[in-house]
C-alpha positions as CSV (number, residue, x, y, z in Angstrom):
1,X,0.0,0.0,0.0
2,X,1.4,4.0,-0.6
3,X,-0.3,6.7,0.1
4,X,-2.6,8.7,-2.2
5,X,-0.5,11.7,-2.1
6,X,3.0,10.1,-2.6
7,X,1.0,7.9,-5.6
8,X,0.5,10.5,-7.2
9,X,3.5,12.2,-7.0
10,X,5.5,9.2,-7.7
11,X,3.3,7.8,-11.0
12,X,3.3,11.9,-12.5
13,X,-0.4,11.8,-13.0
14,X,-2.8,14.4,-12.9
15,X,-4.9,14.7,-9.4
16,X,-8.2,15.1,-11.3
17,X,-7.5,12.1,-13.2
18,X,-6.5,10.1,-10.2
19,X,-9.7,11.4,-8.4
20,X,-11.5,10.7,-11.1
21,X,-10.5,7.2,-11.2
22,X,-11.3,6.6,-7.7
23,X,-14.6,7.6,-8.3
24,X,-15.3,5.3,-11.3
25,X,-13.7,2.6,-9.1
26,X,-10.9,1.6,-10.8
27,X,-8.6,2.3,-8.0
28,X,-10.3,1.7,-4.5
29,X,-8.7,4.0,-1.7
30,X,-8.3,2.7,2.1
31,X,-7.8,5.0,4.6
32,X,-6.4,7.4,2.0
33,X,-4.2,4.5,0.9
34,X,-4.0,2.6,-2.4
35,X,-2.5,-0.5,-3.6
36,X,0.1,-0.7,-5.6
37,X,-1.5,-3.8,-7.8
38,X,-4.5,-1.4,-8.5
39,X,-2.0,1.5,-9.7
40,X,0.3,-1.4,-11.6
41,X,-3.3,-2.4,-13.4
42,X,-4.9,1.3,-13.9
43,X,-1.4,3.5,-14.8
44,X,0.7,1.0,-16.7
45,X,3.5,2.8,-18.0
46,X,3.4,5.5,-15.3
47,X,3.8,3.1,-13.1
48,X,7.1,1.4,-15.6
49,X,8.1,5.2,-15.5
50,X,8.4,5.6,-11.9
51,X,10.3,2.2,-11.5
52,X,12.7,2.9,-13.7
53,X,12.6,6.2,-12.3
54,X,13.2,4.7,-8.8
55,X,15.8,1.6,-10.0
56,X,17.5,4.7,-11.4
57,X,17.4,6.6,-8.0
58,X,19.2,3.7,-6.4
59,X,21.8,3.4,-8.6
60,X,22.8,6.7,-9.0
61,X,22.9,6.7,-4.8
62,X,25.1,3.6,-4.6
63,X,27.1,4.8,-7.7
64,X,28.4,7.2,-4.8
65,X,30.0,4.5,-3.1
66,X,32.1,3.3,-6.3
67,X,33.2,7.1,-7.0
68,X,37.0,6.2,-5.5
69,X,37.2,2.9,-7.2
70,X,40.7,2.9,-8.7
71,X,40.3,2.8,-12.4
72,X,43.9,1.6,-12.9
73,X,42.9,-2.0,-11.0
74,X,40.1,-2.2,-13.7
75,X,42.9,-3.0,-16.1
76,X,41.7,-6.7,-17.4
77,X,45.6,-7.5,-18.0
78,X,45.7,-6.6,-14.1
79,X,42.8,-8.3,-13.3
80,X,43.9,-11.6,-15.2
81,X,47.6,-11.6,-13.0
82,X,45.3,-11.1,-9.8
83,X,43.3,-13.8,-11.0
84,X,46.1,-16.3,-11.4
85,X,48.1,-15.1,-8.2
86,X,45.3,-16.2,-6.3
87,X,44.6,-19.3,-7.9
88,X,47.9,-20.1,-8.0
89,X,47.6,-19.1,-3.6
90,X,44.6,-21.3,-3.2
91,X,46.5,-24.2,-4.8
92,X,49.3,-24.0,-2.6
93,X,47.1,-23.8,0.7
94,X,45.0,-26.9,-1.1
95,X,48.4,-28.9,-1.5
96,X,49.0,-27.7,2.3
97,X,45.4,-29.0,4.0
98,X,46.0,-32.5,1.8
99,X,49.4,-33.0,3.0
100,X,48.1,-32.5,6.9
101,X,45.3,-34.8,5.8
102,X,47.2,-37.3,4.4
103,X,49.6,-36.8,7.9
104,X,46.7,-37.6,10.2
């Protein structure tokens, strides 16, 4: 459920129009609340609009966190030696657990 209000506001639609929805009962308000199946059903791509809209939001907030990633270790020739160093590490501690297994 989502408030009237912040429906409205988040979909982009008209208040008269939503009003006017209400009151040809395609949308049925509860306690000045509406669900968000109804709004999914009644305002289709508004509704597509204002998730993209709000997938966008989110990324572009936790795009903040990334902002002093170090493009240098992006490198993929980097990246591939990184790769192999720590294969290369987990083999050694493998070879290490099998030979106190094989020592038990």
């Amino acid at each position: 459920m989502l408030s009237a209000n912040k429906a409205i506001k988040l979909l982009g639609i008209p208040r008269k129009q939503f009003a006017q929805d209400i009151k040809e009962g395609k949308i049925n308000q509860y306690d000045g609340c509406v669900l968000l199946e109804e709004l999914k059903e009644v305002y289709p791509d508004s509704f597509d609009e204002c998730r993209t809209k709000t997938l966008y939001e989110i990324i572009k907030n936790n795009a903040v966190n990334y902002r002093d990633v170090d493009a240098d270790n992006l490198d993929p020739k980097k990246l591939l030696r990184q790769i192999k160093r720590l294969e290369a590490q987990v083999e050694q501690l493998q070879n290490e657990l099998d030979l106190v297994n094989n020592n038990k």
